[in-house]
DOLUM-455188 format. One record per atom (N, C-alpha, C): x, y, z; residue number from 1; residue in one letter; atom name. Coordinates in steps of 0.02 Angstrom, whole numbers. Atoms other than C-alpha are relative to their C-alpha. Example, Ala and Ser with C-alpha at 12.3 -4.5 7.8 and 13.67 -1.06 7.14 Angstrom:
# residues 2
<<45,-59,0>,1,'a','N'>
<<615,-225,390>,1,'a','CA'>
<<45,60,0>,1,'a','C'>
<<-42,-59,-3>,2,'s','N'>
<<684,-53,357>,2,'s','CA'>
<<-39,55,37>,2,'s','C'>
END
This chain:
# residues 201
<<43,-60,0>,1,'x','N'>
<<0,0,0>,1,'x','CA'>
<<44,62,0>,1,'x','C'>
<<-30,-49,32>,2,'x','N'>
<<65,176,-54>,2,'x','CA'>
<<-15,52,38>,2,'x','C'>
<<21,-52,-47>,3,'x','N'>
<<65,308,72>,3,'x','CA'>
<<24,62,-29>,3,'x','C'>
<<-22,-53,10>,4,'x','N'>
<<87,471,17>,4,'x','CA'>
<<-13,63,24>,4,'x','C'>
<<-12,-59,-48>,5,'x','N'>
<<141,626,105>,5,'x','CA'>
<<-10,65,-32>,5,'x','C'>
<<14,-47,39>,6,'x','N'>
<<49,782,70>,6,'x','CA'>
<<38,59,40>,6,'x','C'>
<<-48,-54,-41>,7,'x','N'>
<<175,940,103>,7,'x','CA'>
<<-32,57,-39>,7,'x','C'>
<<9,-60,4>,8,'x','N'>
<<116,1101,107>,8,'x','CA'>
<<55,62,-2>,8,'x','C'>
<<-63,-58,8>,9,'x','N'>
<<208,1251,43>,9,'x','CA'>
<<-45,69,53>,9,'x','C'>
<<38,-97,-35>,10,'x','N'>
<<214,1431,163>,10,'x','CA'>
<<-26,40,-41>,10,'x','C'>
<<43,-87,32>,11,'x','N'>
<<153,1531,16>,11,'x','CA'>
<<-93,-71,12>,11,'x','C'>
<<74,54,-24>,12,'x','N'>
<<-17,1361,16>,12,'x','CA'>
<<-51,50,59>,12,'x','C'>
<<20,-25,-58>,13,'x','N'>
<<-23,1404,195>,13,'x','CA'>
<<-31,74,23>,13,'x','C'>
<<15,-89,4>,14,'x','N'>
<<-28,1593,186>,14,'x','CA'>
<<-64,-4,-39>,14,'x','C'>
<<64,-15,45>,15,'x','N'>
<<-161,1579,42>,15,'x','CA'>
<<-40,-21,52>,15,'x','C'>
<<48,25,-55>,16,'x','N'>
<<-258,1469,168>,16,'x','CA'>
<<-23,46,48>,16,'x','C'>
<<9,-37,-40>,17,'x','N'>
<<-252,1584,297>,17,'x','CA'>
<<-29,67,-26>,17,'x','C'>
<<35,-53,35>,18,'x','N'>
<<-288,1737,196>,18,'x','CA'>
<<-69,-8,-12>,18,'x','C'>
<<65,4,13>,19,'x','N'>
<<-454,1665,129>,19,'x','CA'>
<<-33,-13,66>,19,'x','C'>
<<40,-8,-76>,20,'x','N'>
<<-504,1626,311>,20,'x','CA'>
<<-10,52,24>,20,'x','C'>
<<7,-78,-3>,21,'x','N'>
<<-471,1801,350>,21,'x','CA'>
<<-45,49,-29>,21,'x','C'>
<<34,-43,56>,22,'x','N'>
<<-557,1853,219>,22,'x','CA'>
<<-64,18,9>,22,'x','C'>
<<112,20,-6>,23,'x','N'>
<<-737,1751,256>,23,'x','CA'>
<<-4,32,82>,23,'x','C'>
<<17,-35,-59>,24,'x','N'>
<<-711,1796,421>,24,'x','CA'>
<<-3,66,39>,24,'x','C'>
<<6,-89,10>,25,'x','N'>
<<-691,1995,412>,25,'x','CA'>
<<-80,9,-40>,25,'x','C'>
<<49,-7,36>,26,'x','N'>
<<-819,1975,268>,26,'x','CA'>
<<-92,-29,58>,26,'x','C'>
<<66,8,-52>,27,'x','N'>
<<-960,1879,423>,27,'x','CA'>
<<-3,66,27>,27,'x','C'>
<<-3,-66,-22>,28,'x','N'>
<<-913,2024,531>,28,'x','CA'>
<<-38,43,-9>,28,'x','C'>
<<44,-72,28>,29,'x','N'>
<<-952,2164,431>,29,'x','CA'>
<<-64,-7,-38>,29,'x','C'>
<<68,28,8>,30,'x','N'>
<<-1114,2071,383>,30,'x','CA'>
<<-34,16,63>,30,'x','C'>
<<28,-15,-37>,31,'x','N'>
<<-1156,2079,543>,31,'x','CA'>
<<-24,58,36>,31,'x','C'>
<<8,-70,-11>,32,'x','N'>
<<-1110,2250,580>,32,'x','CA'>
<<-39,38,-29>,32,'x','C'>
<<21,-26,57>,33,'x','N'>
<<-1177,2311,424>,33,'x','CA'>
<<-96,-17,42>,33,'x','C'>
<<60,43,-3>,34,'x','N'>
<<-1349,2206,471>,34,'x','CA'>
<<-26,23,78>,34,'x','C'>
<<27,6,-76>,35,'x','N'>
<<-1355,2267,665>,35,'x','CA'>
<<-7,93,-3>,35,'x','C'>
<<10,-62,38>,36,'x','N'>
<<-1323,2449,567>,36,'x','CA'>
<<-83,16,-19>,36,'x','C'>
<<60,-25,28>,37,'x','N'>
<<-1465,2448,463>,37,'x','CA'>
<<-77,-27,40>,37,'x','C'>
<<68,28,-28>,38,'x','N'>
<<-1591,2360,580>,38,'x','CA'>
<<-4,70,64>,38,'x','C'>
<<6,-51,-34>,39,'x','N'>
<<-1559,2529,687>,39,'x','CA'>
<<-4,54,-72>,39,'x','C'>
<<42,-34,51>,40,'x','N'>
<<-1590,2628,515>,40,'x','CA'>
<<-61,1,-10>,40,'x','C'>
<<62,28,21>,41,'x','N'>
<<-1729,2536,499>,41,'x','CA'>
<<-54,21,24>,41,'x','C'>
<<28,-27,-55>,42,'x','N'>
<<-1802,2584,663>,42,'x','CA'>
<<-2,67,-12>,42,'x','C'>
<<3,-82,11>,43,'x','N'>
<<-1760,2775,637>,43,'x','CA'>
<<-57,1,-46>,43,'x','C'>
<<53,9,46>,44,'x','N'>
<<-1847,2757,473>,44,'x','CA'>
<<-57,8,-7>,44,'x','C'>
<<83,15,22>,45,'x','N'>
<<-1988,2674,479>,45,'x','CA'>
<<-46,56,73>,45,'x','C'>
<<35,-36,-52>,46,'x','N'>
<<-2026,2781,660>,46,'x','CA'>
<<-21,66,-41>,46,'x','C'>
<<-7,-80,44>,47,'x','N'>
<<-2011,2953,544>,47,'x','CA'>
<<-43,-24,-28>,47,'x','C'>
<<20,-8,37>,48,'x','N'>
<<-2103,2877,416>,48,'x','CA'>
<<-70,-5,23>,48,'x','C'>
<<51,12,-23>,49,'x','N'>
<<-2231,2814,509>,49,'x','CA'>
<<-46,68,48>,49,'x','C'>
<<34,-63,-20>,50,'x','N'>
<<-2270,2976,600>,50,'x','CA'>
<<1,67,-49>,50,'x','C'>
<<23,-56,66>,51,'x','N'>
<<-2272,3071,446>,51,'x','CA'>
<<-74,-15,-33>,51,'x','C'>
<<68,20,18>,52,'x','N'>
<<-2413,2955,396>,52,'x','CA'>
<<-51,9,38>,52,'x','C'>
<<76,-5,-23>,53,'x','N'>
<<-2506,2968,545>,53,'x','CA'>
<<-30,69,30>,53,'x','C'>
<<20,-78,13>,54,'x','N'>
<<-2486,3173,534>,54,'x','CA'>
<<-49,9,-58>,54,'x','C'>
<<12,-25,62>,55,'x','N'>
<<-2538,3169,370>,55,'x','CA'>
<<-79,-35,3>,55,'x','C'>
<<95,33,9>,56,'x','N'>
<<-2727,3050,409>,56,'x','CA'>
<<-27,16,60>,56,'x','C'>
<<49,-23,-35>,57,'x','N'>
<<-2761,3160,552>,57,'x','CA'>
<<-19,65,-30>,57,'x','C'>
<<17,-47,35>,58,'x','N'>
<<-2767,3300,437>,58,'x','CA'>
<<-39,-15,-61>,58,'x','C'>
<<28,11,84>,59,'x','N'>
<<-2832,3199,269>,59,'x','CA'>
<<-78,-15,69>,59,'x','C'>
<<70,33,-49>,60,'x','N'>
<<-2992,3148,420>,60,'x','CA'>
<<-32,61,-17>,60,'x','C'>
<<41,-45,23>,61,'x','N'>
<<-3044,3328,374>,61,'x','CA'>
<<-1,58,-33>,61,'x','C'>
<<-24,-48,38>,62,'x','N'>
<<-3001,3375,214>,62,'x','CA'>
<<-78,6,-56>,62,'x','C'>
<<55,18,42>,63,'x','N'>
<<-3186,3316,147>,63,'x','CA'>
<<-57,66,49>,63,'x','C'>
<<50,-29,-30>,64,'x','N'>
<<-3313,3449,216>,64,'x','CA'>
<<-63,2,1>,64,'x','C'>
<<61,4,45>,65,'x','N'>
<<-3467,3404,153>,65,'x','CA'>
<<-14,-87,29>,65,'x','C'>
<<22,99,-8>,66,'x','N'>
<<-3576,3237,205>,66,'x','CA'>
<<-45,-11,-65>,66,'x','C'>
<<36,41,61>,67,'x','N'>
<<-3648,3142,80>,67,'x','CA'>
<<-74,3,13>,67,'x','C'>
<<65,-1,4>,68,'x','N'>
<<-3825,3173,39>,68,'x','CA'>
<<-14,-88,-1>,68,'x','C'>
<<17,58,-22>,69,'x','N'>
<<-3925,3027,64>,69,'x','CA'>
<<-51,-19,-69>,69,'x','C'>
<<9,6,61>,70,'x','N'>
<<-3987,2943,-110>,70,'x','CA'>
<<-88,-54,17>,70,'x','C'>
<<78,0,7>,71,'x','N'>
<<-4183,2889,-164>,71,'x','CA'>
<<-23,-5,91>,71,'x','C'>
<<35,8,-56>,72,'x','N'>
<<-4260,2933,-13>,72,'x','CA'>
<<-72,43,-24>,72,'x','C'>
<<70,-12,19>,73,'x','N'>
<<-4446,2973,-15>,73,'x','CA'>
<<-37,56,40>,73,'x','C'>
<<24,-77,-30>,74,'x','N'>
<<-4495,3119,109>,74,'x','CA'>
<<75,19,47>,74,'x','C'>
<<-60,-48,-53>,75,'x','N'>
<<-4406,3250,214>,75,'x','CA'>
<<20,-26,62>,75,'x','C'>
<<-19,37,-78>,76,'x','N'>
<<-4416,3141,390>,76,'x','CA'>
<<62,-23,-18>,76,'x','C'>
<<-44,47,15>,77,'x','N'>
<<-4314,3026,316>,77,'x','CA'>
<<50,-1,-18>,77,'x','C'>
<<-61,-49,-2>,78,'x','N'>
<<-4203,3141,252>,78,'x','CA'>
<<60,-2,48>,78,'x','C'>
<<-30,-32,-62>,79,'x','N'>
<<-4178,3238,420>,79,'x','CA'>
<<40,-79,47>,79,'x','C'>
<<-24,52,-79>,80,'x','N'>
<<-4150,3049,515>,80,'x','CA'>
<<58,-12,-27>,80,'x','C'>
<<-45,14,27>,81,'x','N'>
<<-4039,2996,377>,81,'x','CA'>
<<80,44,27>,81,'x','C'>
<<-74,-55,8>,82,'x','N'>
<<-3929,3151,379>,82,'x','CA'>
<<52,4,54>,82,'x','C'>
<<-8,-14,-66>,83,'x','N'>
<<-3941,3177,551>,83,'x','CA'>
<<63,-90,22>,83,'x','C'>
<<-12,85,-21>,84,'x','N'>
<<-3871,2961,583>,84,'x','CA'>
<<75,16,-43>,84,'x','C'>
<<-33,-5,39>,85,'x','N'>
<<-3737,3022,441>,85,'x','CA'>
<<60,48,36>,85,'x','C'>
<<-17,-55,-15>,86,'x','N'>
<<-3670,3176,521>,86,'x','CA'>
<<27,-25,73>,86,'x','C'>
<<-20,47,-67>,87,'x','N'>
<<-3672,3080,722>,87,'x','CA'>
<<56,-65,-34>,87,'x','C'>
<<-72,71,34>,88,'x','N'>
<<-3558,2917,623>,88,'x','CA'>
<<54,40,-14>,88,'x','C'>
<<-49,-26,13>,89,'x','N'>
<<-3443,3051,560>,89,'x','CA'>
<<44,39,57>,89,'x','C'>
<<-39,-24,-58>,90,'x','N'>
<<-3400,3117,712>,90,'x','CA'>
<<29,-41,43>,90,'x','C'>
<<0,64,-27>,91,'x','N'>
<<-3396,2947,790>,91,'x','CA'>
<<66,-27,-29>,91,'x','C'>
<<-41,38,57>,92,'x','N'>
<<-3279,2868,655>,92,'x','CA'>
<<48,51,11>,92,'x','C'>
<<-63,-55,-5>,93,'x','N'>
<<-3154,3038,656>,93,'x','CA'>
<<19,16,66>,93,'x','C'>
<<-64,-23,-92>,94,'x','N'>
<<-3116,3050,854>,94,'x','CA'>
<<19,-106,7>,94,'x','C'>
<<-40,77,13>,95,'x','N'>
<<-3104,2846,812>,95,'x','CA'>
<<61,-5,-38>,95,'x','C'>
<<-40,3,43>,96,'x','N'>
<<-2987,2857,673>,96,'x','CA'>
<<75,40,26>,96,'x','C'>
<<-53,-38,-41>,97,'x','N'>
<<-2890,2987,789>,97,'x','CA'>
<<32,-43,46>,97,'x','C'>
<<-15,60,-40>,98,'x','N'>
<<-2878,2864,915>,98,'x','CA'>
<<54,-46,-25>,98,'x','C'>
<<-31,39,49>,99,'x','N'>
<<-2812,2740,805>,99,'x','CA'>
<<77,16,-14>,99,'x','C'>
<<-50,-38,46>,100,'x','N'>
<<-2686,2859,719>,100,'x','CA'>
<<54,-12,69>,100,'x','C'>
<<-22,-22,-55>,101,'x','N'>
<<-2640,2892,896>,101,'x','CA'>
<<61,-65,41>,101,'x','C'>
<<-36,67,-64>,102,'x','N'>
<<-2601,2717,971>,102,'x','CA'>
<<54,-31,-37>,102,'x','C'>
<<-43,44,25>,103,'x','N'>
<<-2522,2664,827>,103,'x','CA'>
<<69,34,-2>,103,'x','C'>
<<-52,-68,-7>,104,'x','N'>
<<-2408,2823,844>,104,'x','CA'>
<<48,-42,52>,104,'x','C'>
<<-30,18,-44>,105,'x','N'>
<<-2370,2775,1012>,105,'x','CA'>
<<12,-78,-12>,105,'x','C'>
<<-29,62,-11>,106,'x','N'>
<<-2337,2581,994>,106,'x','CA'>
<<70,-9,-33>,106,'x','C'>
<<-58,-14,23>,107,'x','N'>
<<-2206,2633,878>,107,'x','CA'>
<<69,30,41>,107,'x','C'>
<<-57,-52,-50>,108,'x','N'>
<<-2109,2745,995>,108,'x','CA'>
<<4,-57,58>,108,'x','C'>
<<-9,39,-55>,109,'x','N'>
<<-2137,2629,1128>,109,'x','CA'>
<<53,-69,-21>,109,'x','C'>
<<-30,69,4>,110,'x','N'>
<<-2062,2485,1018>,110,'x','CA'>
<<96,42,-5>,110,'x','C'>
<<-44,-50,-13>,111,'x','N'>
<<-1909,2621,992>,111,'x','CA'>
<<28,17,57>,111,'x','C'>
<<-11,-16,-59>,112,'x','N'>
<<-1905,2666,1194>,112,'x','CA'>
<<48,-79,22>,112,'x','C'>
<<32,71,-46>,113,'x','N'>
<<-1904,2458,1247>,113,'x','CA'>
<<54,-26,-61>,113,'x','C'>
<<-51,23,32>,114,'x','N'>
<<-1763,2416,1097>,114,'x','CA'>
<<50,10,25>,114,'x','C'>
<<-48,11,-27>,115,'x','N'>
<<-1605,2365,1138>,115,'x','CA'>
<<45,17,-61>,115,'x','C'>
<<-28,-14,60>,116,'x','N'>
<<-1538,2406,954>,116,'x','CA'>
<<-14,64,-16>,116,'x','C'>
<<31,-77,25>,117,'x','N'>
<<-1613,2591,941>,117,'x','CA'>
<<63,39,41>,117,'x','C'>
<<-38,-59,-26>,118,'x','N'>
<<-1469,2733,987>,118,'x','CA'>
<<-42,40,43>,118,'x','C'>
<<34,-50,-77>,119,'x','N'>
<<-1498,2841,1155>,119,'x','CA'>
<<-44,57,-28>,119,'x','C'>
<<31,-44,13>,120,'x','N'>
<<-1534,2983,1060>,120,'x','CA'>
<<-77,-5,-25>,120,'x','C'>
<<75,33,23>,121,'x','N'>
<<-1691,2886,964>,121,'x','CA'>
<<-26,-8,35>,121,'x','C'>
<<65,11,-28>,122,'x','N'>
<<-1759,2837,1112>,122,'x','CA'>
<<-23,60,76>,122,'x','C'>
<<19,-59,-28>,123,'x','N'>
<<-1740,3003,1205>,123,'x','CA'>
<<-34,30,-45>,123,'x','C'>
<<57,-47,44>,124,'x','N'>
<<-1828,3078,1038>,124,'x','CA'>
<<-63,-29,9>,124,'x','C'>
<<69,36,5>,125,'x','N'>
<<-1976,2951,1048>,125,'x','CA'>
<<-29,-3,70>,125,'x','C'>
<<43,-26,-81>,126,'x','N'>
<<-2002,2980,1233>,126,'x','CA'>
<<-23,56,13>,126,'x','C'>
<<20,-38,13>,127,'x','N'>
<<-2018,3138,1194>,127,'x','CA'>
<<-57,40,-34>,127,'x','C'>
<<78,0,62>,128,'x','N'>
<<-2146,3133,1053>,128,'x','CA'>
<<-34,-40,39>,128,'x','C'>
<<50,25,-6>,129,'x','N'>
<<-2237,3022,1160>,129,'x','CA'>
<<-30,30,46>,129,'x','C'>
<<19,-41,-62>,130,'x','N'>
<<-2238,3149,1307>,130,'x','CA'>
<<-45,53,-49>,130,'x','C'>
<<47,-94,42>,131,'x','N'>
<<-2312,3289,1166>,131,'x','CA'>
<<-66,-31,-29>,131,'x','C'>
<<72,47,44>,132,'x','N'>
<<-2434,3160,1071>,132,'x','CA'>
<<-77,-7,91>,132,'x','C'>
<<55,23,-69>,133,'x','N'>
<<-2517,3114,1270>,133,'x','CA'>
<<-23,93,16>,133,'x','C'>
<<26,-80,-45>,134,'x','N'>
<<-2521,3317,1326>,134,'x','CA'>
<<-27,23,-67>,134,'x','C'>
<<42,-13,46>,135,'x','N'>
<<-2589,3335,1136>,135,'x','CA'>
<<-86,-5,14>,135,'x','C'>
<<44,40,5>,136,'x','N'>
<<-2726,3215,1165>,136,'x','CA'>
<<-65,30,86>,136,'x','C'>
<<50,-46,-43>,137,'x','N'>
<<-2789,3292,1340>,137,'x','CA'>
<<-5,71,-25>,137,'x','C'>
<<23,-93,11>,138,'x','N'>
<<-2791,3487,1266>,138,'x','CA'>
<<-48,-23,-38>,138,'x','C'>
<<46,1,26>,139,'x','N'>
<<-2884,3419,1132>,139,'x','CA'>
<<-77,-24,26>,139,'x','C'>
<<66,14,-75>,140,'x','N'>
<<-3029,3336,1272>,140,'x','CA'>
<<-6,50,6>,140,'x','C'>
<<22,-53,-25>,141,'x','N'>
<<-3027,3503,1331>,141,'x','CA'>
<<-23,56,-45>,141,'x','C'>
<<25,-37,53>,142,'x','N'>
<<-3042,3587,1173>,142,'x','CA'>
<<-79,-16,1>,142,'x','C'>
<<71,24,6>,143,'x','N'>
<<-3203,3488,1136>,143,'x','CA'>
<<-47,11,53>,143,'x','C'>
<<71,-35,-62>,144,'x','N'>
<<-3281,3510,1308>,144,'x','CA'>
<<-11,52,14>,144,'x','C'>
<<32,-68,-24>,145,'x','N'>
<<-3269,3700,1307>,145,'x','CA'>
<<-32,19,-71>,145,'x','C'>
<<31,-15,40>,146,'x','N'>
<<-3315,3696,1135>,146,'x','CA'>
<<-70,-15,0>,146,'x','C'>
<<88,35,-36>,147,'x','N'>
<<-3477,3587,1175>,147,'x','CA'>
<<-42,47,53>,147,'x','C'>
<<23,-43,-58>,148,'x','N'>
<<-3502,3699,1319>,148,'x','CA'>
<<-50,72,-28>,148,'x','C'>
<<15,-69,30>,149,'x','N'>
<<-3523,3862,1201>,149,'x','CA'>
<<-73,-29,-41>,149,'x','C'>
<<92,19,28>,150,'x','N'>
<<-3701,3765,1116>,150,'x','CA'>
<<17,-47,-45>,150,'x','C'>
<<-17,34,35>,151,'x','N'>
<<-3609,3646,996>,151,'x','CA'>
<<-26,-56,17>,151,'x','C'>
<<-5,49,-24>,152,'x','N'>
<<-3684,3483,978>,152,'x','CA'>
<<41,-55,21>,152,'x','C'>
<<-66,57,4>,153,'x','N'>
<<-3531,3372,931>,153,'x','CA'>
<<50,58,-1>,153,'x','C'>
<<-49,-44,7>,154,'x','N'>
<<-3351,3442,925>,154,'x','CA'>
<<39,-53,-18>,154,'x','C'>
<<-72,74,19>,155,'x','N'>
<<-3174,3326,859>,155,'x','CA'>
<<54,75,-7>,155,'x','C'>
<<-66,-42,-21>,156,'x','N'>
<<-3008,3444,884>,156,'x','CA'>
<<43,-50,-31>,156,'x','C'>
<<-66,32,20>,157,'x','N'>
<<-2853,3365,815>,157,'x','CA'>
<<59,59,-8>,157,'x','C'>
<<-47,-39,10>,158,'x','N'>
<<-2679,3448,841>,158,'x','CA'>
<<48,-43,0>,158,'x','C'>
<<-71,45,32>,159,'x','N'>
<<-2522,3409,747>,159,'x','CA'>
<<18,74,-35>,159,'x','C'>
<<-35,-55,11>,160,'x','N'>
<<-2373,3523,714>,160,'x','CA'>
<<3,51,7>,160,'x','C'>
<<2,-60,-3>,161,'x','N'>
<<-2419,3650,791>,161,'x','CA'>
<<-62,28,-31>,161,'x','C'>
<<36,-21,43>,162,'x','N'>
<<-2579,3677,720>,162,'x','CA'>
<<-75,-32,7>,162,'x','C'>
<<52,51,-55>,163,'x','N'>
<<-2779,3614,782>,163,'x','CA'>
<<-56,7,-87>,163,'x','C'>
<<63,12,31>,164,'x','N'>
<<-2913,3566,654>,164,'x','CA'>
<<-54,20,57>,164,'x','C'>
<<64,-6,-58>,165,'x','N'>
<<-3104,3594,747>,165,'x','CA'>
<<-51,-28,-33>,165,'x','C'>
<<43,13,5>,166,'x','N'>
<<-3243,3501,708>,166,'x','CA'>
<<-61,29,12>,166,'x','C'>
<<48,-21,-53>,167,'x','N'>
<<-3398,3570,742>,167,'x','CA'>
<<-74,-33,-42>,167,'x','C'>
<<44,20,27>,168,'x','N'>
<<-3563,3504,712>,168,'x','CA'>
<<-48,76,15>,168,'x','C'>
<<47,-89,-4>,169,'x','N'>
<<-3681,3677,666>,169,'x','CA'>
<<-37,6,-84>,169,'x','C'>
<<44,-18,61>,170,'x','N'>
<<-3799,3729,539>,170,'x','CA'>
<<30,67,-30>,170,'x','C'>
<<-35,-60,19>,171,'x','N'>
<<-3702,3896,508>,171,'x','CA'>
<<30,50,53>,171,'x','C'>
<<-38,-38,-79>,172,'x','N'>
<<-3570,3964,625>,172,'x','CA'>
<<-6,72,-23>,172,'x','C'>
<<10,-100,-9>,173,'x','N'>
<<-3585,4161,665>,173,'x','CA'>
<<68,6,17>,173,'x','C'>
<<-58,-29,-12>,174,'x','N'>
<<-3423,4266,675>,174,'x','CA'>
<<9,-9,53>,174,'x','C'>
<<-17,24,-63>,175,'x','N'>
<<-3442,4258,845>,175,'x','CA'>
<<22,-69,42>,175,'x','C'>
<<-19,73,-16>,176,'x','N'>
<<-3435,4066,860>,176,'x','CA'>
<<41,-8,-16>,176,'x','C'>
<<-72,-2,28>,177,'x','N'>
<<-3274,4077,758>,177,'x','CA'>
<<33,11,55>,177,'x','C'>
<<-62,-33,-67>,178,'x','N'>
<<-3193,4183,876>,178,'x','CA'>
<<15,-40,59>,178,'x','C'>
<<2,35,-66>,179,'x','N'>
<<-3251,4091,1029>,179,'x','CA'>
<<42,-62,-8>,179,'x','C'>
<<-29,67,10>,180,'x','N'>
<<-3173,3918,952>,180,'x','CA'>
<<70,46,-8>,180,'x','C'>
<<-83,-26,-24>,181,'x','N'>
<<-3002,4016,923>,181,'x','CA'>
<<25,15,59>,181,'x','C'>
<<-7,-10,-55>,182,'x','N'>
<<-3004,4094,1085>,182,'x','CA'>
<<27,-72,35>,182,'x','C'>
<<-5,49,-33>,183,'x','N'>
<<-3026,3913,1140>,183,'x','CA'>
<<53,-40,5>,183,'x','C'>
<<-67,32,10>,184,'x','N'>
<<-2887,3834,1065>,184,'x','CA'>
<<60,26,21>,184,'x','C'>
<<-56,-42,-11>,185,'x','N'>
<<-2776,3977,1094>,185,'x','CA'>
<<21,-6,82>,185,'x','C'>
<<-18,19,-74>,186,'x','N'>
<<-2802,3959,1280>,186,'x','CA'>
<<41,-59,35>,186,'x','C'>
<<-11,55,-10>,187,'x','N'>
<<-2795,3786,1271>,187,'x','CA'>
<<68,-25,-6>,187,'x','C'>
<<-43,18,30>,188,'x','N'>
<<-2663,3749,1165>,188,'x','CA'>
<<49,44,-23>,188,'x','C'>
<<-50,-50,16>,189,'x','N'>
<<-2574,3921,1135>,189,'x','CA'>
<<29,-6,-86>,189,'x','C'>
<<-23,-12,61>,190,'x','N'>
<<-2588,3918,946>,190,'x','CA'>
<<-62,40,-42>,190,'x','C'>
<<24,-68,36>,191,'x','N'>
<<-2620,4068,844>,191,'x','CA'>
<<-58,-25,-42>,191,'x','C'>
<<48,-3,11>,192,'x','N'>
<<-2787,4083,761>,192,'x','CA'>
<<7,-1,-53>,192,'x','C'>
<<-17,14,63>,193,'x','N'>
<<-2716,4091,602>,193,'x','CA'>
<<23,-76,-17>,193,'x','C'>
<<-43,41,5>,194,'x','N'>
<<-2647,3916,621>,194,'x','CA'>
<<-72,-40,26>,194,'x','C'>
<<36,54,-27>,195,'x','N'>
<<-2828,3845,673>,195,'x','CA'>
<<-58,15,-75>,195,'x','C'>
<<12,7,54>,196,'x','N'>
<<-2928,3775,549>,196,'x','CA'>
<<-86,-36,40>,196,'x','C'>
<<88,3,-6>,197,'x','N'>
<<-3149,3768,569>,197,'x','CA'>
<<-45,-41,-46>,197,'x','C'>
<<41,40,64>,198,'x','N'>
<<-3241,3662,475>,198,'x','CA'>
<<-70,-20,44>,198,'x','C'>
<<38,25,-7>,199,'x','N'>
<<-3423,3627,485>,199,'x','CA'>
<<-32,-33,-39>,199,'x','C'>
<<22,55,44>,200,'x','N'>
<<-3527,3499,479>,200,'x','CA'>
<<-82,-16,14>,200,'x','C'>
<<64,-31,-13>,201,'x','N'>
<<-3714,3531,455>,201,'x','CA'>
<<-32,-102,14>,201,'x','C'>
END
């Protein structure tokens, strides 16, 4: 039987070692790269995601107008219709706020409670979640002094600095204007130019 002796040359050896070096720098910075972008990812999608849910508490009342109510046969039926149309929309838009709201915060919270998110990210998202909660009571208070002034329904939403108002009314008077700015301004300390009225008959 024929034994033969396999000898390795130092340049072999060196190549050997080099390509080990190689895959194993190359895992590495896979990983780095990969523990990188899963904290991009997080920044990201937190930004993007509260851009979206700025942008559908403002698209909630960019429609001003309810939908007439189609073959109906006298005026009662109308008035119940309209009336059942007008109560859902107010219903559905401090819902949809809600919504906007929690999903806001579960984000920041998943941001706070990560072990891969940078200090600064989750000092910014504790932050936004401290302004989104003291948002969410001015706006309560918006609505109950607005309600207070003869309004049946009211929905408030503030983002950026800036309050939508709901109001449910058959035709607001200059004076009801004012009184809802006043309100917000107290409330929320933003200029009257920066608040936005919409009714909804």
């Amino acid at each position: 039987m024929e034994i033969r002796s396999v000898v390795l040359s130092p340049k072999h050896i060196a190549n050997s070692l080099t390509t080990k070096a190689k895959k194993a720098k190359e895992k590495i910075k896979e990983k780095k790269i990969f523990k990188f972008t899963k904290k991009k990812v997080i920044a990201t999608s937190l930004v993007l995601f509260l851009g979206v849910a700025v942008y559908l508490n403002y698209a909630l009342f960019l429609n001003d107008g309810v939908s007439e109510p189609k073959d109906v046969k006298n005026s009662s039926e109308v008035s119940l219709e309209k009336t059942d149309s007008v109560e859902s929309f107010f219903a559905q838009t401090a819902l949809d706020r809600q919504r906007a709201r929690d999903e806001a915060l579960e984000v920041l919270q998943t941001v706070v409670g990560s072990e891969e998110a940078l200090e600064d990210s989750k000092q910014s998202a504790m932050a936004q979640m401290t302004r989104i909660a003291s948002e969410i009571q001015t706006e309560s208070n918006i609505e109950s002094l607005v309600m207070s002034k003869g309004f049946d329904d009211c929905v408030a939403v503030i983002s950026d600095g800036k309050c939508s108002v709901v109001v449910k009314s058959e035709g607001l008077l200059p004076n009801q204007i004012s009184q809802i700015k006043e309100i917000v301004y107290e409330q929320a300390e933003i200029l009257p130019t920066d608040v936005k009225i919409i009714e909804k008959k």
